[in-house]
N, C-alpha and C positions, 0 to 999 in steps of 0.2 A: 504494500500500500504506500502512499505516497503523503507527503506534506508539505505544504507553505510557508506551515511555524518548528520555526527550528527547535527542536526537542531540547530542555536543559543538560546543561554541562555532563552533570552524571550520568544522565542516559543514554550518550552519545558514545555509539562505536567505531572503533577504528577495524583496520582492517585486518589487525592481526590479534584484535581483541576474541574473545571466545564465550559461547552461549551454548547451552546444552538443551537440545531439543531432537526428537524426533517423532514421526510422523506414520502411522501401523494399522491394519485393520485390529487388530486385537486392545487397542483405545476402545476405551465407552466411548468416546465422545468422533470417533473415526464417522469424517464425511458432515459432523455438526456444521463444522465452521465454513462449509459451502452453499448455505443459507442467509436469509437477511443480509446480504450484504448491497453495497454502492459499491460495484466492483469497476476501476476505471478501464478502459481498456487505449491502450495507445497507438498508430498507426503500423507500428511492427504487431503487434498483437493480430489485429486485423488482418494483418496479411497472411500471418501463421494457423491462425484460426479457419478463415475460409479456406483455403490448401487443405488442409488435414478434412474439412467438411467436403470438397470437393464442388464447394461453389465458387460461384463469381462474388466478388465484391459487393455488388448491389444489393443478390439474395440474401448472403450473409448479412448485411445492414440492419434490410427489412428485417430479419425474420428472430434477431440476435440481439440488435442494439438498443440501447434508448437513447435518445438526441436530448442536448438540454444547451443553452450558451452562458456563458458563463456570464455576470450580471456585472461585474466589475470591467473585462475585458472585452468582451463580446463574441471570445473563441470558442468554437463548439467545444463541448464536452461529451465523448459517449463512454456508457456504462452497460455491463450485459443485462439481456433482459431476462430477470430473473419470473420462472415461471407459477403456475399454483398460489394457492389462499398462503401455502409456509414458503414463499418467494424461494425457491430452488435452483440452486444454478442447474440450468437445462444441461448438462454435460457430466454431472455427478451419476455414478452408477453404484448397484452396490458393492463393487468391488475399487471404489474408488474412481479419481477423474477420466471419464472415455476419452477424453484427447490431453493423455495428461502429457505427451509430446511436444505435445503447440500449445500448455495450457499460457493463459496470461504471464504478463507481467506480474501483477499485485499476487496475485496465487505462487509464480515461480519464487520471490520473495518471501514468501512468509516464513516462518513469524516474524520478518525484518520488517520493519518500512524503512524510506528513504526518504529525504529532504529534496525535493521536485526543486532543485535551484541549480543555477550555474556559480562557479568562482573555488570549486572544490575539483580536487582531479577525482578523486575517487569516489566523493560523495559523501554525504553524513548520513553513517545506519543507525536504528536503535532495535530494541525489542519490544514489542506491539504485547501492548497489556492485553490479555488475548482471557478474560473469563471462560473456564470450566475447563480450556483447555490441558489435557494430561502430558502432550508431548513436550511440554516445557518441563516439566518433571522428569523427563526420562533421564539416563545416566550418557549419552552419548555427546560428547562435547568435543564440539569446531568452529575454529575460525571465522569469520567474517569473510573474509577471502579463501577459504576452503568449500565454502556452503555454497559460496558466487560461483565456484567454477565448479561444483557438484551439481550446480541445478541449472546446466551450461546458460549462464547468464550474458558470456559477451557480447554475442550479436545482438539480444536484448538492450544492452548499454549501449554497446553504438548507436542505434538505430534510435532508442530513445533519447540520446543525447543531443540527436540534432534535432528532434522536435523542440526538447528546452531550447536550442540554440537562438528558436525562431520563438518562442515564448518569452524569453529575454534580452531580446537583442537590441541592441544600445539604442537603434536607432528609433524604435517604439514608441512612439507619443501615451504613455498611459493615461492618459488622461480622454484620450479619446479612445471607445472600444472599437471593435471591427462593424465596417457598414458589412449589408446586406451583399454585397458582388464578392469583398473579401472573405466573408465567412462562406460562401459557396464557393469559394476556391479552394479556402483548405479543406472542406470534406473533399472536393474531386481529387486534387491533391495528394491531400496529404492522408484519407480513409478510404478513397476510390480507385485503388489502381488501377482496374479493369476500365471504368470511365475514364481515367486519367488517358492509356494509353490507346484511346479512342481518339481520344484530343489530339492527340497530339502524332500522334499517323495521319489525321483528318485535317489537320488546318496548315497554317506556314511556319508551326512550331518550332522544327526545325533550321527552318533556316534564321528566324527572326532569331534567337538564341544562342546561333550558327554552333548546333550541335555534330559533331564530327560522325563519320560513316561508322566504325566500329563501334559507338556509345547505340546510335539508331539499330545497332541491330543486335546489339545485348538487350536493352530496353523491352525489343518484340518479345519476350517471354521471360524475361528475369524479372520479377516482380519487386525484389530487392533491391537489384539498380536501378528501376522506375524511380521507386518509393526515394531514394538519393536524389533523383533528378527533381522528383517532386519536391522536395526540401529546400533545393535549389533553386527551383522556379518560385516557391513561396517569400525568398527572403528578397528575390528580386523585384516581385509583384504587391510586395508589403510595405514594402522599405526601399523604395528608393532613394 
């Protein structure tokens, strides 16, 4: 999970600090904590999620997401959409998560959260006061940077990283949120790859950008370096 407000002094982990937690069907509580949540989901998320579902971008959206903007900035925000009267994440089975491969970000993190901010190389972790939870009790203790690359988190950090880039970027008027054209661009962007790469085989994208021959034709099915190029076009079309 993620935060705004930076967690005090003591709670704060570094990366070679250590937490003892693990995570088992033989917990009472195994599969509780993928209920009731505001699970955020981030643009790499989305792309990992519909692949493994074996949609397109848009189905996955409809059928997965909840849209909300945020009231301060005016950048979308999406959360999965939890199902049932006991809000269920749609992907929990009883043998735990069915795409636990491609699950989230805030899921691949847990028990961590993380400080949603740039100006840190690595980040600021803590440990997510997590009620009834048992795997916090368990005996199995690792690292901060053990757990990061047990629950392969790099490509995750890359990829989220450059969404903060574009969420903090100097050049950002805060004070004014995103109009109505901008906030449709970062969903095509930056939540739509499949629309994205519509766009931009379809219009003079390429060339207005003067994107070179071998980027155009990784682009046609890396959904990965899209989502790059997408990042790119955002910080150009946001911030000039």
């Amino acid at each position: 999970m993620f935060t705004d407000t930076p967690p005090s002094l003591e709670k704060r982990l570094g990366l070679m600090d250590t937490f003892s937690f693990s995570c088992h069907s033989g917990l009472s509580c195994f599969n509780r904590c993928c209920r009731n949540k505001h699970l955020p989901l981030t643009p790499y998320d989305v792309i990992r999620m519909k692949r493994a579902l074996h949609l397109l971008s848009d189905d996955f959206l409809s059928q997965y997401a909840v849209y909300r903007l945020d009231p301060g900035s005016g950048f979308p925000v999406l959360s999965l959409k939890m199902k049932g009267d006991d809000n269920v994440c749609p992907f929990v089975g009883r043998d735990g998560c069915k795409i636990y491969d491609d699950r989230p970000t805030a899921c691949r993190l847990f028990p961590l959260g993380r400080l949603s901010a740039l100006g840190d190389e690595d980040g600021i972790f803590y440990l997510l006061n997590i009620k009834g939870c048992e795997g916090t009790r368990e005996s199995k203790v690792q690292s901060v940077h053990q757990w990061r690359a047990d629950q392969g988190f790099l490509p995750y950090d890359e990829m989220n990283d450059r969404m903060l880039e574009i969420l903090f970027h100097p050049k950002r008027d805060r004070s004014l949120p995103l109009d109505e054209g901008q906030q449709q661009k970062v969903m095509v962007a930056g939540y739509n790859v499949d629309v994205f790469r519509e766009f931009v085989f379809h219009t003079n994208f390429f060339e207005l950008f003067r994107i070179d021959k071998a980027t155009r034709e990784k682009v046609k099915k890396d959904d990965e370096a899209l989502l790059k190029m997408g990042f790119s076009y955002l910080k150009n079309v946001l911030f000039r």
